[in-house]
LUMDOTI-190688 format. One record per residue (C-alpha): residue number from 1; residue in one letter; z, x, y. Coordinates in steps of 0.2 Angstrom, whole numbers, plus 5000, padded with zeros to 4 digits. Example, Ala and Ser with C-alpha at 12.3 -4.5 7.8 and 13.67 -1.06 7.14 Angstrom:
// LUMDOTI-190688
   seq   type     c3     c1     c2
     1      A   5039   5062   4978
     2      S   5036   5068   4995
// end
This chain:
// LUMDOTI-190688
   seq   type     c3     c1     c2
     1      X   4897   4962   5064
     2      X   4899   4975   5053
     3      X   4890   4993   5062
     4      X   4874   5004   5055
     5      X   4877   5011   5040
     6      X   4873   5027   5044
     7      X   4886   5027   5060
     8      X   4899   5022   5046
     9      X   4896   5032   5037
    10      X   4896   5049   5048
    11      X   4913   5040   5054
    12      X   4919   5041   5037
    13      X   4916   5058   5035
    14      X   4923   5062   5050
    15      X   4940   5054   5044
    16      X   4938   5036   5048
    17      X   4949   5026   5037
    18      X   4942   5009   5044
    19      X   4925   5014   5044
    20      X   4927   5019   5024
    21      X   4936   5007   5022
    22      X   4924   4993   5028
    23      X   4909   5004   5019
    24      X   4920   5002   5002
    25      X   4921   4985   5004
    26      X   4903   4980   5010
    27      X   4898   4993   4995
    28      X   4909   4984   4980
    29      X   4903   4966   4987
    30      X   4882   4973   4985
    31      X   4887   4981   4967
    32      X   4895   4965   4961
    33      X   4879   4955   4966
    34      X   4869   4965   4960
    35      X   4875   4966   4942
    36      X   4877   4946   4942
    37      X   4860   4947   4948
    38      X   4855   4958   4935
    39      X   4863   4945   4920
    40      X   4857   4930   4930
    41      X   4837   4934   4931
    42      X   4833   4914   4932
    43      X   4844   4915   4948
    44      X   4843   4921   4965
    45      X   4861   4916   4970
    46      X   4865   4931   4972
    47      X   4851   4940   4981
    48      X   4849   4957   4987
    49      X   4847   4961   5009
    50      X   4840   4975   5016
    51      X   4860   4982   5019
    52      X   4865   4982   5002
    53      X   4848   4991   4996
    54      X   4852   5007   5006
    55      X   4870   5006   5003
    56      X   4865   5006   4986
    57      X   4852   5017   4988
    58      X   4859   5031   4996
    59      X   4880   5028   4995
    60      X   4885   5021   4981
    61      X   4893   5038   4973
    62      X   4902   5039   4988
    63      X   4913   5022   4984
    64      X   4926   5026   4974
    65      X   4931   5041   4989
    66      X   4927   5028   5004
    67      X   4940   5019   4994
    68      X   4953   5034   4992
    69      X   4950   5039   5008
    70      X   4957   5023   5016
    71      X   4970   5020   5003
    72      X   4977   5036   5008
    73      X   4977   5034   5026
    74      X   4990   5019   5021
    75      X   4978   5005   5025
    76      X   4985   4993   5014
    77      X   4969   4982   5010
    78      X   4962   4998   5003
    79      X   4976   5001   4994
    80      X   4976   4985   4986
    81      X   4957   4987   4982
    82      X   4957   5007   4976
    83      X   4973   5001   4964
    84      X   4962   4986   4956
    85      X   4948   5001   4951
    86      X   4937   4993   4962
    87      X   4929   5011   4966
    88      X   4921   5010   4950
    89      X   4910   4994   4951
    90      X   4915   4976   4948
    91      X   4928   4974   4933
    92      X   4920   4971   4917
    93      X   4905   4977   4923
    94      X   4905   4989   4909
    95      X   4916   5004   4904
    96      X   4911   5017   4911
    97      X   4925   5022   4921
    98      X   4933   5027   4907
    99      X   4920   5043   4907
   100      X   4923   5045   4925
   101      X   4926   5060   4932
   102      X   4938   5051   4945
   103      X   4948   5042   4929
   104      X   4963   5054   4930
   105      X   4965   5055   4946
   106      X   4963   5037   4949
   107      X   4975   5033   4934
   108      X   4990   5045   4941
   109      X   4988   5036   4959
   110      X   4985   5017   4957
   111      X   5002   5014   4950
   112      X   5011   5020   4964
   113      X   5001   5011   4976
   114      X   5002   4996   4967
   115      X   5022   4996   4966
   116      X   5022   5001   4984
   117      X   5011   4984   4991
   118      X   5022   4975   4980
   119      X   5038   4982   4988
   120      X   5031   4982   5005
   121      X   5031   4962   5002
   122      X   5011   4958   5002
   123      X   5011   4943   4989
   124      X   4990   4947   4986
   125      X   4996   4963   4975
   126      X   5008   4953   4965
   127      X   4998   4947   4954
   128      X   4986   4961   4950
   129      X   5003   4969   4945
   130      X   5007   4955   4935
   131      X   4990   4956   4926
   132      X   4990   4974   4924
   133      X   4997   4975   4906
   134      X   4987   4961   4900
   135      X   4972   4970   4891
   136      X   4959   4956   4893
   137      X   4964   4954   4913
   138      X   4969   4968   4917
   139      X   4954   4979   4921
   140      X   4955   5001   4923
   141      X   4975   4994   4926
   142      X   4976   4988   4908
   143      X   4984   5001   4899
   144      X   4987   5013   4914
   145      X   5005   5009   4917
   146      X   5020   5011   4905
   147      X   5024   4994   4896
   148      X   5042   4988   4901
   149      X   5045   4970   4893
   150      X   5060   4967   4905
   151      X   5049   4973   4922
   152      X   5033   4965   4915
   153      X   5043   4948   4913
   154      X   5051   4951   4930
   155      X   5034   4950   4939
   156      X   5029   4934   4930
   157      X   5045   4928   4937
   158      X   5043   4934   4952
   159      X   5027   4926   4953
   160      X   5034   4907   4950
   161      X   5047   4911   4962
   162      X   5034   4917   4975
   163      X   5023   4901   4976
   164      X   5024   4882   4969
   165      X   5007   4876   4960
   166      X   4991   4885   4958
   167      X   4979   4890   4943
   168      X   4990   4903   4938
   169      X   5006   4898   4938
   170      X   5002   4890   4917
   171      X   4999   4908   4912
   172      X   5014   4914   4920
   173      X   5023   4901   4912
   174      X   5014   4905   4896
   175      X   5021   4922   4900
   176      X   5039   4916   4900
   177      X   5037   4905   4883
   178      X   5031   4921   4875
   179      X   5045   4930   4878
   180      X   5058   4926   4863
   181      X   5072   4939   4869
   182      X   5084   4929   4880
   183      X   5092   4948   4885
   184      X   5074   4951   4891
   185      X   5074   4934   4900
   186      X   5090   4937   4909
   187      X   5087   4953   4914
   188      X   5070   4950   4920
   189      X   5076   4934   4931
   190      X   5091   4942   4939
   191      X   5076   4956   4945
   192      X   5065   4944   4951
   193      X   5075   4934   4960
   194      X   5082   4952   4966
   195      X   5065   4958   4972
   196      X   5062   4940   4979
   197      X   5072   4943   4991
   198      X   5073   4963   4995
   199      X   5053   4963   4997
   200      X   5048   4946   5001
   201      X   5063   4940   5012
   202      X   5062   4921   4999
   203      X   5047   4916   5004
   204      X   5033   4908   4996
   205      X   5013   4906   4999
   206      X   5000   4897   4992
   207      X   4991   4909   4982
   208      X   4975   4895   4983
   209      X   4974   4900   5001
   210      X   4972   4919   4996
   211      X   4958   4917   4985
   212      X   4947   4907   4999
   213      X   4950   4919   5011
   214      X   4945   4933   5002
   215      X   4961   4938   4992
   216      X   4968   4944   5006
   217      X   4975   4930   5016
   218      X   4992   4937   5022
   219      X   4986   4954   5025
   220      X   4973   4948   5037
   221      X   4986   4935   5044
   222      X   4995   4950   5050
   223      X   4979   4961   5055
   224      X   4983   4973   5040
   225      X   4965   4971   5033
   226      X   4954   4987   5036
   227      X   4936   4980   5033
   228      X   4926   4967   5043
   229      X   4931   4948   5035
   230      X   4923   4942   5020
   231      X   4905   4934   5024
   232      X   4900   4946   5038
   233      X   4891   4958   5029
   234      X   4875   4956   5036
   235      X   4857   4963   5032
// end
């Protein structure tokens, strides 16, 4: 169960990586609610408890550097979560990130985090990296890293070669019929099927699995995940 907020939080400022880390996470769960609550008034699916109220309350300028703080110290599910710009609020939520303060410094880190979960071999960054140039889907990401049409195509490669069927193995496909430049392709494949092996030894995973565990399946297989499991936020 996760602890008082307010023992977190003094834990947190006292260098606690796992305490910011589970704070960061509780914190982005009650802000996604409660802008779906907010857009879904004839609803109470998604209704508020007494936890999120004073998170929201009292912390919620403090997620985005809960986030960092943990992403820094190397814990990887916060490294995943700080590179996906969840610090500022559930994507699509609105904009305002782009006015943020913390944009800059967010958009010089996030890459590199990224890159290294992908080389590190945890599947569950894969495809945020794979989605990051994509301007509808890709979030704060979109735009943030430098286009490459051989290294983009490579991780939609990398993608197929990494698990068999799922919903969205079509729009990596899609990806691959897009590309019309048969250099491109070549090149792209030779480095996925290069990176498939160097950072993920050839394995595969059902991505499916990820996604109802949380999105973080293998890095909670391995006791990599920083914050309590998904569901035990409690009021």
């Amino acid at each position: 169960m996760p602890g008082p907020i307010e023992d977190l939080a003094a834990r947190a400022g006292a260098g606690d990586a796992l305490a910011a880390c589970q704070l960061a996470r509780e914190l982005g769960e009650c802000r996604s609610k409660k802008f779906l609550r907010d857009i879904a008034t004839e609803s109470d699916e998604y209704g508020s408890t007494p936890r999120c109220e004073v998170l929201l309350a009292q912390h919620r300028d403090k997620h985005f550097d809960w986030l960092r703080q943990a992403a820094h110290a190397g814990e990887p599910e916060a490294m995943l979560r700080y590179a996906q710009g969840e610090g500022f609020g559930m994507s699509g939520a609105s904009f305002d990130y782009l006015r943020s303060p913390r944009f800059d410094t967010w958009r010089r880190e996030a890459p590199a985090m990224l890159e290294a979960l992908v080389k590190a071999g945890y599947p569950e960054a894969l495809v945020t990296r794979m989605m990051a140039n994509d301007p509808l889907m890709g979030g704060p990401l979109a735009g943030a890293l430098p286009p490459d049409p051989v290294t983009d195509q490579a991780y939609a490669d990398l993608f197929l070669l990494l698990q068999g069927d799922g919903r969205l193995r079509a729009l990596a496909q899609a990806r691959l019929r897009n590309q019309p430049d048969s250099v491109v392709r070549e090149q792209a494949r030779d480095l996925a099927m290069r990176w498939h092996q160097d950072y993920f030894k050839g394995h595969t995973y059902d991505f499916q699995a990820f996604e109802a565990n949380g999105g973080f399946a293998l890095m909670q297989a391995q006791g990599k995940t920083c914050s309590v499991a998904p569901g035990e936020a409690t009021p």
